[in-house]
Structures are given as C-alpha cells and as structure tokens.
Backbone as CSV, one residue per row, in Angstrom:
resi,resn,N_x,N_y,N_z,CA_x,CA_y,CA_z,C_x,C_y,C_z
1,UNK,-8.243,15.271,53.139,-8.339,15.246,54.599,-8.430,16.678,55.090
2,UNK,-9.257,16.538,55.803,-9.198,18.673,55.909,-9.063,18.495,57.798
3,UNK,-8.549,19.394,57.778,-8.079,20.035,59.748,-9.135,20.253,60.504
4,UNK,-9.012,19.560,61.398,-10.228,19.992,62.490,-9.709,21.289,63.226
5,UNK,-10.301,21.872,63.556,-10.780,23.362,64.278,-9.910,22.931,65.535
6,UNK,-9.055,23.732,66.048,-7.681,23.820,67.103,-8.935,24.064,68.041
7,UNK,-8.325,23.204,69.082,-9.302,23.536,70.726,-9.257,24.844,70.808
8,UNK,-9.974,25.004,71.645,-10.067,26.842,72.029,-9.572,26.994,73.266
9,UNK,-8.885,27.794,73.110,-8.041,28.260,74.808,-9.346,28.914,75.666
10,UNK,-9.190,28.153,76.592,-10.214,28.173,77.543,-10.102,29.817,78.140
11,UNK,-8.901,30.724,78.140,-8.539,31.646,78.728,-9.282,32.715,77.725
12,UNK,-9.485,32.410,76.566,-9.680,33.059,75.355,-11.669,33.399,75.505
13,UNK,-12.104,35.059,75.613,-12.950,35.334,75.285,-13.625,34.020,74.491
14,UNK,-15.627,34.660,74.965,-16.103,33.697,73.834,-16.799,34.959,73.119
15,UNK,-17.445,33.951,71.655,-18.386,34.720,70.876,-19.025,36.078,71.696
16,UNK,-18.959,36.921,70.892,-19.337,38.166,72.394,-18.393,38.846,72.949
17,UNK,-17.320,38.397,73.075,-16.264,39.256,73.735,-16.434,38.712,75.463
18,UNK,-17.185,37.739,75.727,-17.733,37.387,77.133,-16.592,36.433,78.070
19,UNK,-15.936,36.908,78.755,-14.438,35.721,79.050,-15.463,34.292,79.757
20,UNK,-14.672,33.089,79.954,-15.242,32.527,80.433,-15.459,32.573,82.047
21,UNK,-16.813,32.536,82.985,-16.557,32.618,83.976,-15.995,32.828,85.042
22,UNK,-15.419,31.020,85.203,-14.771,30.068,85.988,-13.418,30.758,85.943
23,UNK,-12.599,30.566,84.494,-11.521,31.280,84.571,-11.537,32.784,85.209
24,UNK,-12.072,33.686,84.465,-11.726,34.871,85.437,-12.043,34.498,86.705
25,UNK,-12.853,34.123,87.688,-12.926,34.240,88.848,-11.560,33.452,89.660
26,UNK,-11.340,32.071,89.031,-9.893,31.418,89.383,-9.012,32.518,89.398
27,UNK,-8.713,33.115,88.213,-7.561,34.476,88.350,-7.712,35.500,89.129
28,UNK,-8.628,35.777,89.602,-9.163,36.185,90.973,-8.836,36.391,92.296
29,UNK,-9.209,34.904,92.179,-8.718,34.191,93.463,-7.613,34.142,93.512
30,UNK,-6.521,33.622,92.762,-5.153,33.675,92.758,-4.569,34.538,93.221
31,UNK,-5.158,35.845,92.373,-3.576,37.027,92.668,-4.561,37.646,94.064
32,UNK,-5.469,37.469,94.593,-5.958,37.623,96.323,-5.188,36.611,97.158
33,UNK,-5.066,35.494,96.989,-4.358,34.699,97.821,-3.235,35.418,97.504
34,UNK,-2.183,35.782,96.471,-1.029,36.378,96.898,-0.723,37.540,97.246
35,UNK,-2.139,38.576,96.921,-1.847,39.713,97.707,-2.264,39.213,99.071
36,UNK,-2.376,38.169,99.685,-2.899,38.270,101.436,-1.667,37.658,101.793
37,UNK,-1.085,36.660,100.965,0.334,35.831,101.331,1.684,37.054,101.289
38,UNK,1.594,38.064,100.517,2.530,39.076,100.438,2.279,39.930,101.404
39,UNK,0.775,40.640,102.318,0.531,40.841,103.048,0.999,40.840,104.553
40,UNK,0.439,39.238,104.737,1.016,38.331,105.905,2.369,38.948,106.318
41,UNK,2.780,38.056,105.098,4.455,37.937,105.422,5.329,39.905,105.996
42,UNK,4.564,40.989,105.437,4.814,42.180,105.660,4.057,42.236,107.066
43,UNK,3.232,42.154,107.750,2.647,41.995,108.831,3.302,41.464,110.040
44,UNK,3.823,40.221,109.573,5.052,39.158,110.021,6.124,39.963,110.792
45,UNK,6.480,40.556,110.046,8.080,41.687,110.385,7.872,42.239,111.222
46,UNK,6.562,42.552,111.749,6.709,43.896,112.461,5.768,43.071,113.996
47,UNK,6.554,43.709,115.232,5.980,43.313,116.727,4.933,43.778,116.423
48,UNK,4.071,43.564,117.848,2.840,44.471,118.822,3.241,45.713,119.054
49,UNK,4.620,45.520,119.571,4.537,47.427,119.726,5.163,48.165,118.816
50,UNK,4.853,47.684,117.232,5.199,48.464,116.371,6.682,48.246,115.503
51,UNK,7.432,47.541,116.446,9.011,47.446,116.009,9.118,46.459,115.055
52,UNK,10.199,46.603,114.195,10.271,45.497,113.129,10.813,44.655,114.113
53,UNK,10.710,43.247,113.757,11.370,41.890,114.076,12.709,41.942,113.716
54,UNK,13.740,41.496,113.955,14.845,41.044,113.352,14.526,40.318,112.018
55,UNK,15.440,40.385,111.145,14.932,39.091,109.882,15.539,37.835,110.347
56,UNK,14.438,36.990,109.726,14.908,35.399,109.984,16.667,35.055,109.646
57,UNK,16.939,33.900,110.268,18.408,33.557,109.328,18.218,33.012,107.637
58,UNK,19.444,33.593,107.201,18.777,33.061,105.652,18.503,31.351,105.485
59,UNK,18.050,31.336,104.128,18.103,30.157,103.717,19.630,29.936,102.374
60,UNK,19.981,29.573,103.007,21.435,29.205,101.696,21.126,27.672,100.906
61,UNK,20.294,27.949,99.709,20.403,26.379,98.897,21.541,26.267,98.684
62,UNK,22.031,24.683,99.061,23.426,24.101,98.395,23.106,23.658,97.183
63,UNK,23.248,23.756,95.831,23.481,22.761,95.073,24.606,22.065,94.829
64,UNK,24.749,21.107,94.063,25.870,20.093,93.542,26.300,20.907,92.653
65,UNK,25.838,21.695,92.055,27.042,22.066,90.563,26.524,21.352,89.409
66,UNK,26.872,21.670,87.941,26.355,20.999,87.127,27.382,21.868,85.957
67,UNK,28.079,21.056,85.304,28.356,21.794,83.390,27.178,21.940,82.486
68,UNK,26.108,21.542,82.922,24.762,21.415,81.833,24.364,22.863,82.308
69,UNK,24.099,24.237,81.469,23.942,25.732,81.916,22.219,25.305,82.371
70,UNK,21.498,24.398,81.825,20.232,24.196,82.060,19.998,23.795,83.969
71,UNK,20.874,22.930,84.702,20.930,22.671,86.181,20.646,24.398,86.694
72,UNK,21.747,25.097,86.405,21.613,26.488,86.837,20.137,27.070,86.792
73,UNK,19.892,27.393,85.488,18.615,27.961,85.302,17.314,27.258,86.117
74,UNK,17.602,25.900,85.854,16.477,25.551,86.907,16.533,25.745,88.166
75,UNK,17.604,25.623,89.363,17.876,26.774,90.594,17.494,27.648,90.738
76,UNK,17.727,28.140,89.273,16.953,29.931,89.955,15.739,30.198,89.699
77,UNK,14.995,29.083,89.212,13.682,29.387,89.022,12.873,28.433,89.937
78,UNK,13.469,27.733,90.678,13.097,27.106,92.099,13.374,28.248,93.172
79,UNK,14.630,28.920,92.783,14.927,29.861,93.873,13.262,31.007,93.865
80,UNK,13.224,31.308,92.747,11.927,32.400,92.958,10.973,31.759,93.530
81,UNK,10.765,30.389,93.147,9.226,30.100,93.587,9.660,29.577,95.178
82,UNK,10.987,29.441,95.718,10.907,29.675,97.800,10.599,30.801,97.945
83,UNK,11.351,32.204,97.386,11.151,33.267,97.528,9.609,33.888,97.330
84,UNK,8.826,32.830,96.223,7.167,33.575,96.344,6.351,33.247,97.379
85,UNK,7.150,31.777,97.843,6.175,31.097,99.112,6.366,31.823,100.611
86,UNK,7.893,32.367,100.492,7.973,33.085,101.960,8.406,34.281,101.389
87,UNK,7.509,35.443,101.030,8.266,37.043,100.676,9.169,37.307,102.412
88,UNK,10.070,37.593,101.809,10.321,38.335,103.067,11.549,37.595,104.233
89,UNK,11.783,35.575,103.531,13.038,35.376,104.024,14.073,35.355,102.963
90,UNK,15.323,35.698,103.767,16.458,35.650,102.492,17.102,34.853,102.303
91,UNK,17.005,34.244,100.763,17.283,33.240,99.896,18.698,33.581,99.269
92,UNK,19.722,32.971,99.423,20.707,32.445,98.647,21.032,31.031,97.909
93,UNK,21.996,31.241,97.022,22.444,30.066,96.781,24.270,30.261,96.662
94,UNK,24.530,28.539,96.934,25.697,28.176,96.787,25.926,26.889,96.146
95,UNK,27.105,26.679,95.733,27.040,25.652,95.160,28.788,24.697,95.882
96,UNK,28.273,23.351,95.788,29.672,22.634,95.973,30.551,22.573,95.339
97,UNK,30.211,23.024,93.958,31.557,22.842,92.985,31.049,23.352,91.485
98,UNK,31.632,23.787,90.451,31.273,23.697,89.100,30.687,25.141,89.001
99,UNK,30.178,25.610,89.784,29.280,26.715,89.297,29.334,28.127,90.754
100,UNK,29.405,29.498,90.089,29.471,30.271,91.172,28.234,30.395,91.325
101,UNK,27.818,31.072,92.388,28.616,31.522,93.423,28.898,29.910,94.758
102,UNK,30.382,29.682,94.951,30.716,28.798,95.313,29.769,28.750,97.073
103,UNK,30.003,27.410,97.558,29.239,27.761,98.931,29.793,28.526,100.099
104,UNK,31.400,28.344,99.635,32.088,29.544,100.836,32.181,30.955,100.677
105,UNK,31.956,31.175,99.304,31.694,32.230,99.370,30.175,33.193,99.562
106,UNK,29.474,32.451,99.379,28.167,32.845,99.996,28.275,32.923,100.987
107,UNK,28.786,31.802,102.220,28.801,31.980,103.851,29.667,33.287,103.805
108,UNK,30.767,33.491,103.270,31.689,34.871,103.692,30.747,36.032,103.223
109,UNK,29.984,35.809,102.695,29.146,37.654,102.202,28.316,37.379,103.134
110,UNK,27.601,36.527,104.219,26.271,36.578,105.432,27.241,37.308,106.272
111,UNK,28.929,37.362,106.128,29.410,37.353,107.434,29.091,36.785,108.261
112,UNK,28.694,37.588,109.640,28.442,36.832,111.141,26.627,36.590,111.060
113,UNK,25.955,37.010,110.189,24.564,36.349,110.073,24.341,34.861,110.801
114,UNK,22.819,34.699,110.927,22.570,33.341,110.900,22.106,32.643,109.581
115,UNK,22.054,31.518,109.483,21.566,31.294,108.066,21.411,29.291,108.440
116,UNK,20.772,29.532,107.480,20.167,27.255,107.530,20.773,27.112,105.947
117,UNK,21.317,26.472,106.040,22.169,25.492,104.996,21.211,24.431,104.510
118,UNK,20.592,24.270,103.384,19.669,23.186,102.697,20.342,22.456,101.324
119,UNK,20.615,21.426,101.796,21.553,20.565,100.623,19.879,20.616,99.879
120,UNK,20.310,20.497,98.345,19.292,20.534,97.126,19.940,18.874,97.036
121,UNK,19.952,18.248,97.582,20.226,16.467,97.500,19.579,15.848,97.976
122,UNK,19.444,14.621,96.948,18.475,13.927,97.714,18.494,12.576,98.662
123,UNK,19.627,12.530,99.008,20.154,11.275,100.066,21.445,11.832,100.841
124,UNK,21.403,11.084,101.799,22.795,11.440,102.631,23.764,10.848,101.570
125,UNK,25.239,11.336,102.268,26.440,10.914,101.393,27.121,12.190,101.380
126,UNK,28.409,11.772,100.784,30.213,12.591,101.205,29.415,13.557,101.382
127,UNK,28.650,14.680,100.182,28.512,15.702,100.578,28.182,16.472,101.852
128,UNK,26.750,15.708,102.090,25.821,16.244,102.923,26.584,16.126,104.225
129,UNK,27.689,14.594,104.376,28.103,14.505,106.015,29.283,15.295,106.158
130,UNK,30.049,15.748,104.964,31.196,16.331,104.897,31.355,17.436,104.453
131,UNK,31.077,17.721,103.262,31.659,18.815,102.595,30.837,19.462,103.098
132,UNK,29.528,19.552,102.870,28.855,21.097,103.551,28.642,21.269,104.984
133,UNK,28.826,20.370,106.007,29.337,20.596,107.306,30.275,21.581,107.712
134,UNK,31.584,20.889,106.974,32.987,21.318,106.749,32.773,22.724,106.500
135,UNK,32.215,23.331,105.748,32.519,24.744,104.872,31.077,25.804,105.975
136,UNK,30.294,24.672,106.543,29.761,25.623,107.530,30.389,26.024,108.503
137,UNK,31.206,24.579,109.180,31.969,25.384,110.292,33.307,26.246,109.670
138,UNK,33.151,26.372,108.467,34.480,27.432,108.808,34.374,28.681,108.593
139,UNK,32.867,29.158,108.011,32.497,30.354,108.228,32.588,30.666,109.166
140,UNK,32.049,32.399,108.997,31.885,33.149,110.439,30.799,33.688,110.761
141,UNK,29.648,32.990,109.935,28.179,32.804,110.695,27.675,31.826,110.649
142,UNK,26.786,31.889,111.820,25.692,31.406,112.726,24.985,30.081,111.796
143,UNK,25.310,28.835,111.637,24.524,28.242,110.709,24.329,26.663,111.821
144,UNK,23.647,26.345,110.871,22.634,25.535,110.806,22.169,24.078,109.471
145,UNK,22.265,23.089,109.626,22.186,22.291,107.961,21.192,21.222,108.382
146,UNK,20.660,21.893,107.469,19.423,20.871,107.121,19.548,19.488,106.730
147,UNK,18.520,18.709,106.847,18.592,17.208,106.311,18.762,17.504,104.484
148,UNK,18.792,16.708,104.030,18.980,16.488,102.686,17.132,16.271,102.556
149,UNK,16.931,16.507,101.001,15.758,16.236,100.780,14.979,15.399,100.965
150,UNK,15.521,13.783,100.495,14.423,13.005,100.494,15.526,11.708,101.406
151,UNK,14.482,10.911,102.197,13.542,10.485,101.437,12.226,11.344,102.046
152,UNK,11.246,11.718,100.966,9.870,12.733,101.779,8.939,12.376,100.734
153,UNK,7.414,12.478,101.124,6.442,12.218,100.500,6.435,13.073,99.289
154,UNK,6.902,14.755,99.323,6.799,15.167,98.352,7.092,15.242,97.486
155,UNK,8.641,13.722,97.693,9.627,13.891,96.469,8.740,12.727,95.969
156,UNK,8.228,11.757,96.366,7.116,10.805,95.853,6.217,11.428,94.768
157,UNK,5.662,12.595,95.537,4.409,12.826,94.994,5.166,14.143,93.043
158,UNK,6.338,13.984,93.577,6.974,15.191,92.536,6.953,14.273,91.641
159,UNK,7.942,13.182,91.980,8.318,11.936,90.704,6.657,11.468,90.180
160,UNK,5.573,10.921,90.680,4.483,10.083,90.004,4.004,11.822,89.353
161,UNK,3.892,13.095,89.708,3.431,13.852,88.875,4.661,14.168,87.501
162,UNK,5.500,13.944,87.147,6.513,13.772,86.365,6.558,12.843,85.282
163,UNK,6.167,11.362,86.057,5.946,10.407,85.465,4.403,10.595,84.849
164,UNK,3.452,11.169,85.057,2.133,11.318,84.379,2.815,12.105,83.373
165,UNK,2.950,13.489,83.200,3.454,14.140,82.758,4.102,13.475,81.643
166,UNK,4.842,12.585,81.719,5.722,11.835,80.512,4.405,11.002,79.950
167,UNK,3.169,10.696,80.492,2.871,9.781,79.638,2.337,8.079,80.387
168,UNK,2.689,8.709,81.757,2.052,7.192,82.346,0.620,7.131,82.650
169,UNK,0.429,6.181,82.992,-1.002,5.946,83.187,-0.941,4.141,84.130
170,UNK,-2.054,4.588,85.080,-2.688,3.538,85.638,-2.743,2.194,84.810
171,UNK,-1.936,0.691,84.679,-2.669,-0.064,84.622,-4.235,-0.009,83.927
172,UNK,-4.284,-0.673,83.116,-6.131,-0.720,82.848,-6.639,-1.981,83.699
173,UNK,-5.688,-3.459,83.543,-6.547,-4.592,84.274,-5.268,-5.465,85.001
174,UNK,-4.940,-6.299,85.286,-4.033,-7.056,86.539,-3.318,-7.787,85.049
175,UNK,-3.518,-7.949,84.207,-2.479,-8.267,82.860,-1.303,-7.176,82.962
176,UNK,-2.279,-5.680,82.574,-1.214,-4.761,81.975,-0.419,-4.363,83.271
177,UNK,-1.317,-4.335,84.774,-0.072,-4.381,86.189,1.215,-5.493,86.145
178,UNK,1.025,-6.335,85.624,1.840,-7.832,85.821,2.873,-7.646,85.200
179,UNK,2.589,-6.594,83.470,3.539,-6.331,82.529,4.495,-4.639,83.328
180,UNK,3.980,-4.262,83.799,4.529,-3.066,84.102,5.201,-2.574,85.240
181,UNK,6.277,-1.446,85.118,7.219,-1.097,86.376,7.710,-0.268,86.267
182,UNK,8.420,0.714,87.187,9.585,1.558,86.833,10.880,0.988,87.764
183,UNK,11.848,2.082,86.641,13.155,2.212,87.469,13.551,3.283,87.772
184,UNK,13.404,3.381,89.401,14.017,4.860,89.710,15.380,5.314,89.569
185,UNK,16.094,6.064,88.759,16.971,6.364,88.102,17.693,7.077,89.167
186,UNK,18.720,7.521,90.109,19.461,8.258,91.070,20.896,8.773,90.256
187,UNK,21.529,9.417,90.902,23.040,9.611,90.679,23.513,8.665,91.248
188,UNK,23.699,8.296,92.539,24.341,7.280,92.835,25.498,7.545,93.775
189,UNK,25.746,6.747,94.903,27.073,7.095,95.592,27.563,6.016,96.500
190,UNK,28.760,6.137,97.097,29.420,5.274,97.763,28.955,4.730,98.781
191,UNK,28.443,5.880,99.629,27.643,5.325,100.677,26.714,5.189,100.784
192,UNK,26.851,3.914,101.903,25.822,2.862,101.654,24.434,3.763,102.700
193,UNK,24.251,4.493,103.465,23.226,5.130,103.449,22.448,6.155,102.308
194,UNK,23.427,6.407,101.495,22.600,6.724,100.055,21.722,5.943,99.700
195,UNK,21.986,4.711,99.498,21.126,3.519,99.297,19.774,3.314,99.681
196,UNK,20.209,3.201,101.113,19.025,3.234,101.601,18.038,4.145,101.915
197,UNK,18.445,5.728,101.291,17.711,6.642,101.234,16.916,6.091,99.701
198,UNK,17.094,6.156,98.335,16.592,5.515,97.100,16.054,4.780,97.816
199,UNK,16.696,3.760,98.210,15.442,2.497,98.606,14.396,2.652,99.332
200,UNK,14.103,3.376,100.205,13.089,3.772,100.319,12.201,4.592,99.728
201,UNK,12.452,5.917,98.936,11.865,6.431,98.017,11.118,5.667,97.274
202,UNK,12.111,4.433,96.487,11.549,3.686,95.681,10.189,2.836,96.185
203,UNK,10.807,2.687,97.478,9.213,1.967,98.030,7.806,2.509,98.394
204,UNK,8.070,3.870,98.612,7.215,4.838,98.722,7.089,5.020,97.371
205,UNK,7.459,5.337,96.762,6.623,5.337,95.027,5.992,3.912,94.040
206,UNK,6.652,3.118,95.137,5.924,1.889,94.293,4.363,1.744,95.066
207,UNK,4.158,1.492,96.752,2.794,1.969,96.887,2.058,3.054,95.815
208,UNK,2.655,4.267,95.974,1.581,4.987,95.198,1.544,4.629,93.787
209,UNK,2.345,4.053,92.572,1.750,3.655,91.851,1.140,2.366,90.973
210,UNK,1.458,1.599,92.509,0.809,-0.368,92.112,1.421,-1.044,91.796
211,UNK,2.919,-0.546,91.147,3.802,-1.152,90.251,5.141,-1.401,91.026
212,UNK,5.921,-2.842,90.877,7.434,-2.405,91.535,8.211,-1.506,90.787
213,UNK,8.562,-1.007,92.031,10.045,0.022,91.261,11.104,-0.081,92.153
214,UNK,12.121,0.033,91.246,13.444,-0.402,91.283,14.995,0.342,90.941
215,UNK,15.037,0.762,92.438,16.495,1.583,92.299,17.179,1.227,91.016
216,UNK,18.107,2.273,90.721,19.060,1.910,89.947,20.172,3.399,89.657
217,UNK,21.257,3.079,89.039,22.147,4.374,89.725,22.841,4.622,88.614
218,UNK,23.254,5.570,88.093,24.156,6.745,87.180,25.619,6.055,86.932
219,UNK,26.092,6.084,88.451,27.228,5.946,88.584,27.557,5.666,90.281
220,UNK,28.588,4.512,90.309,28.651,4.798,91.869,28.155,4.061,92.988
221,UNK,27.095,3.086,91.993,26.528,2.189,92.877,25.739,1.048,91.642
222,UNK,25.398,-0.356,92.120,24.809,-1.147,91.248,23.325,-1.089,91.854
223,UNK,22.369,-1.706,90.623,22.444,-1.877,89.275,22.213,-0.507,88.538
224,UNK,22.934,-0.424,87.342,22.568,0.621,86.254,21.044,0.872,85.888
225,UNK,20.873,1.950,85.521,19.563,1.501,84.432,19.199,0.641,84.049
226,UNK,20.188,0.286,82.903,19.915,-0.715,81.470,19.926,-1.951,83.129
227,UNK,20.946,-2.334,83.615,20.699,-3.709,84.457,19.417,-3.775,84.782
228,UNK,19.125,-3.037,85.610,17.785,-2.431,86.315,16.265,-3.073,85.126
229,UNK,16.366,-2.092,83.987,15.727,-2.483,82.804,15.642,-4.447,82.356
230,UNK,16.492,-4.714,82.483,16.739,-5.787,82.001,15.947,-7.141,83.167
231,UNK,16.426,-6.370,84.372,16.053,-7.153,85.570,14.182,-7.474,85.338
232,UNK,13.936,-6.533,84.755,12.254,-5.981,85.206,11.925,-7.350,83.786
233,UNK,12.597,-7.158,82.767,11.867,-7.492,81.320,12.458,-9.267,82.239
234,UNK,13.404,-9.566,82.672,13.117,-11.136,83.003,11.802,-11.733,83.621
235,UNK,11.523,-10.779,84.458,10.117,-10.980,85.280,9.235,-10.639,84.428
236,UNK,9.391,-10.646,83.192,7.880,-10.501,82.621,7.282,-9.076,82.349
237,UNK,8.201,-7.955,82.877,7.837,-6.949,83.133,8.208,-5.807,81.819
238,UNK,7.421,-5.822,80.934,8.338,-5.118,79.525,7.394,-3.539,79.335
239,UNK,6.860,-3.397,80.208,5.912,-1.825,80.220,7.121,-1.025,81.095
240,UNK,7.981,-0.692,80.995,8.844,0.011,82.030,9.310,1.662,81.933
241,UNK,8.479,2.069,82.561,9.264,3.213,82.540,9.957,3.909,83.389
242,UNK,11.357,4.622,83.331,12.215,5.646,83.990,11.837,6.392,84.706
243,UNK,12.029,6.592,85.729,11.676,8.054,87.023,12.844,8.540,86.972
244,UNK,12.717,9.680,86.487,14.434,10.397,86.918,14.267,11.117,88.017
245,UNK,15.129,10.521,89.385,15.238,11.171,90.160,16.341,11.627,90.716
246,UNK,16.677,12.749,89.784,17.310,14.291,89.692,17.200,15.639,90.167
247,UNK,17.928,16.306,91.022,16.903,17.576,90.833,17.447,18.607,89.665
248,UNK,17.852,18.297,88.375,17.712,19.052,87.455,18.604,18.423,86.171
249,UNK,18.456,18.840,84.849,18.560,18.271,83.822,20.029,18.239,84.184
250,UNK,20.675,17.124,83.782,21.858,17.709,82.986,22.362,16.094,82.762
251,UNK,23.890,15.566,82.859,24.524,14.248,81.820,23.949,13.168,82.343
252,UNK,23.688,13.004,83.729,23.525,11.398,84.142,22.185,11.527,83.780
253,UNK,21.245,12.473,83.803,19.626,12.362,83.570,18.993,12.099,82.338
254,UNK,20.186,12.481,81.272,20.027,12.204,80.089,20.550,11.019,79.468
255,UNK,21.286,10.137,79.838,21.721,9.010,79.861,20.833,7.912,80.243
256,UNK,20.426,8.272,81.464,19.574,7.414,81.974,18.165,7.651,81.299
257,UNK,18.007,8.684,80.954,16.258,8.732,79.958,16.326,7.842,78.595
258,UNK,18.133,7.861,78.265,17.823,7.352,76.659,18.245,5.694,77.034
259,UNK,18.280,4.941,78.111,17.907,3.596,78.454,16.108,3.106,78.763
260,UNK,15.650,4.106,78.484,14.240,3.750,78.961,13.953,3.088,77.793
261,UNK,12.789,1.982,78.081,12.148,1.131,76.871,11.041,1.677,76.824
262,UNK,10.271,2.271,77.248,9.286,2.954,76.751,8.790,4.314,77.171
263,UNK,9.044,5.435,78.129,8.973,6.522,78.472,9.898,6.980,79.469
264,UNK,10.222,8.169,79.827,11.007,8.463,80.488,10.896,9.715,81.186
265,UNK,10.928,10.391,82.785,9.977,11.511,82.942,11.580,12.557,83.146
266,UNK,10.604,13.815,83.131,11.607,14.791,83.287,12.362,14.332,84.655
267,UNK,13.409,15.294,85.169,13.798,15.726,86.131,12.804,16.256,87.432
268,UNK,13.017,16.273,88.490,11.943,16.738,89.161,12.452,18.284,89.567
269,UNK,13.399,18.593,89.078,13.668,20.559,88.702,13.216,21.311,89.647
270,UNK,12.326,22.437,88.857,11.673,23.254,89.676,9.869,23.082,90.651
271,UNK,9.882,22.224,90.278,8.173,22.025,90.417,7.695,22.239,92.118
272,UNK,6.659,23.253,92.012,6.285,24.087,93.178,6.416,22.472,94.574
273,UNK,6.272,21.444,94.532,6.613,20.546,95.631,8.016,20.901,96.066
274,UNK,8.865,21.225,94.937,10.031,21.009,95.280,10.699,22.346,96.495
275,UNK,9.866,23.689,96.401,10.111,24.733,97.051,9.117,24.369,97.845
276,UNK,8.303,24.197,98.487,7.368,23.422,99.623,8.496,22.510,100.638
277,UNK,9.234,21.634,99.331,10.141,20.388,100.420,11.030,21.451,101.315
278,UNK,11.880,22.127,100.390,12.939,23.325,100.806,12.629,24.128,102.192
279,UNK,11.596,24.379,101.933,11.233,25.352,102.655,10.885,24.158,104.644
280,UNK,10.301,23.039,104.336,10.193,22.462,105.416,10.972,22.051,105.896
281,UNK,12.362,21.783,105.096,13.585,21.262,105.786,14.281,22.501,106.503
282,UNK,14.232,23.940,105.847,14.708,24.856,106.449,13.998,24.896,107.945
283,UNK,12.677,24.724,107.855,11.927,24.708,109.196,12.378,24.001,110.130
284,UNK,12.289,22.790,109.861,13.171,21.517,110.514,14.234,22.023,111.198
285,UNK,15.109,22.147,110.583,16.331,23.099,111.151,16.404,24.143,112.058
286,UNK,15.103,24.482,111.873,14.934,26.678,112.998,14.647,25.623,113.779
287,UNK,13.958,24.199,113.803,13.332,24.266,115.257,14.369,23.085,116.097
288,UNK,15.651,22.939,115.620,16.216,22.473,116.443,17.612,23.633,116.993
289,UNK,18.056,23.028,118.098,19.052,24.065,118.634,19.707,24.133,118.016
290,UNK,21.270,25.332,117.699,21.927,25.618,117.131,23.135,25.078,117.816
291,UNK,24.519,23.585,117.024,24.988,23.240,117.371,26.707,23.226,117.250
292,UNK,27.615,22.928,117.932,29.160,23.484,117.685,29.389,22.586,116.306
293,UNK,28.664,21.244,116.104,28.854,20.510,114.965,27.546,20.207,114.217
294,UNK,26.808,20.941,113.327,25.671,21.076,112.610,25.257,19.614,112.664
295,UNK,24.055,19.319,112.934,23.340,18.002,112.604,22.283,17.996,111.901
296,UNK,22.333,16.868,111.269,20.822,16.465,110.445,19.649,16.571,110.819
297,UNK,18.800,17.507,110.605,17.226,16.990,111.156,16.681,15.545,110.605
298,UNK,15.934,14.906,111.163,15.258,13.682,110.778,14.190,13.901,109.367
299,UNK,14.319,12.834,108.766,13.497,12.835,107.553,12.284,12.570,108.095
C-alpha cells in the first residue's frame, strides 16, 4: 500500500517559488482592515478641536470561575479577541468565585471609574440577579450590568458552527431527519427563568438545524443528558448529537460530551461570535441610563 502525497498547504509557495494569488491578496486585505480598525478606534479618542475624549467606562467580564486551568485560558483568549475588536476600550476581568482576580476586587482597582459589568453567562439566575448586582453596588464606581448572554442569535449561530465542527452534517433525505436530533447540554439552575432562557435557545437552534433539540442540564435542573438522550432514541431518534452549551471547557462539559451517542461539539469558548456577543451587550448597557439598582438590558 504506498501513501498518497499530503495535500498542499494552500499558504505554501508553488513550483517556482510563486505564492498563491488569492491567498496573498486575502492576507492583504486582512492586516488593512486592521490597520484601518486600529486607526479608527485612535481617531475615535480624540474631539474636533483636537482634545482627547475621556475613555469609555470599562468593560469588566464576569466569569463563573472554573478548577479546570483550561476555563481560564480560554477567557483570556476571548479577552484579546474584545480587546482586537475595540482597540482602545478597557477590558477587565473578574470572576464570581474559584479563580483571581475575584469580581470585587477588580471593581476596587476602577475605584470611582465607570465601568459595564458583562456576566460571561448564559441565562438569568442567582448569579446574574444577585451576586453580581450585589458586588456592583458595593463598589465605589460608576457601574452598570449587562444582560447575560443568551438567549441571542449568535449564541445559535456559535453552537451549529461547533456542532459542524464536531462532525455534523445536514440530514441527506426525511429518513435520516426522522432519525436525528440534538441535546442541548446547559449547566443548569434553580431558577426557573434559567429554563426558559435554554428553552428558547434550544428552539432557536432547532429552526436553524431541521432537527428537534432538547434542553437538558449538568446539574440543577431535569432532564440530564443521558434522560434527554434516551428521550430522543424512544422517538425513533438514534442520530443524536450533544451541543455543549458552555462557555468553556471544564467538569460538567466533559461529562456531558462522554453521554453523547454519537458526536459531541466543543464548548462554545473563545470563538470570534462570542467577543461580537460581549461586546453588544456592553453596548446595550451604555445606551441605557445609569441606575441606583443596575438592571438588565433586554435580550
């Protein structure tokens, strides 16, 4: 049996030393769009009559915390890619628990700053109505808290690019639709508007990919995975695969991937939608008034 000849990296000179086209000119284009986007944003700062602007209030990501060192690393490599989309606003992070730098102590280094508070979560619940409320008002700056992430089209469009990514694919004919589904995988929580944040997600991802899909939770709420799984294979449904919807690796995501019966997608982590979502909820937030008891912007 002899080896076929490894594809050729498209990036890779041809015969000749000649690069290909298309590629160089794409790379081109790229680092021009970010020298005009790095541009802008320096342009931005400064009035008509010359004076710098004040800087915006920061953006403070909340995360949840995580013992998996991998949750971290993916933060901060979401954190760069808000920071590449807006040069020029200032990005922190905090966290609710497990991991420094904690969220009160981030508010105590803005001091009397302004700043927008963006839960990295993706449904209401304790946190979002309590704990990071709570720890805003007891700073001694100027804040502001964003809605929680989803439910939003882009967390839709993050999960079905995730789920390709693992390996899905379209249905071929109304047999292999009939056999097939996912289960959207969550953490899970007490309250019952958590719920109905997933549940809608889930319904917004089942339009976009033809197939039902079907909450299911970590911990904290019914049905499990495996229930979830099981529910689908009574209906006939034995093509099933997992959406983990996480925003980053760590115990419940991996639990819930090794219940999948046949594929299972990453985390939805860092992926450039996810600093796009961030960044619009912070917006959300500048454009409502600044209040004695922080409120939710609307999803």
């Amino acid at each position: 049996m002899t080896a076929s000849n490894p594809p050729r990296d498209e990036s890779e000179p041809r015969p000749g030393g000649q690069p290909q086209r298309g590629v160089h000119l794409d790379s081109t284009a790229q680092l021009m769009n970010r020298i005009s986007s790095r541009l802008g944003s320096q342009l931005s700062l400064v009035s008509l009559d010359g004076t710098r602007r004040p800087d915006p209030p920061a953006l403070v990501l909340v995360g949840h915390g995580s013992r998996d060192p991998r949750a971290l690393s993916t933060v901060r490599i979401l954190l760069d890619r808000i920071r590449d989309l807006r040069p020029g606003l200032p990005v922190h992070l905090g966290h609710i628990e497990l991991n420094e730098p904690l969220l009160p102590d981030t508010l105590a280094d803005l001091g009397t700053g302004d700043a927008v508070l963006v839960p990295l979560l993706l449904s209401r619940g304790y946190h979002v109505k309590q704990d990071i409320p709570e720890a805003a008002a007891a700073a001694p700056a100027h804040t502001r808290v964003a809605a929680p992430l989803g439910p939003h089209p882009l967390l839709v469009e993050t999960l079905y690019e995730r789920l390709t990514e693992a390996g899905w694919q379209a249905p071929r004919d109304e047999a292999e639709r009939r056999a097939s589904g996912v289960v959207l995988a969550a953490a899970g929580s007490r309250d019952p508007d958590a719920a109905v944040d997933t549940r809608r997600t889930a319904g917004l991802l089942a339009e976009r990919l033809g197939v039902p899909v079907v909450p299911a939770y970590a911990s904290a709420a019914a049905p499990t995975v495996p229930a979830a799984v099981r529910a689908l294979a009574a209906r006939g449904r034995h093509r099933v695969a997992v959406a983990s919807y996480f925003t980053a690796p760590g115990r419940f995501s991996t639990e819930c991937a090794a219940a999948a019966p046949w594929i299972a997608s990453a985390p939805l982590g860092a992926h450039p939608s996810m600093a796009r979502l961030i960044l619009h909820r912070y917006d959300q937030a500048m454009a409502t008034a600044i209040t004695e008891t922080p409120a939710l912007a609307s999803a």
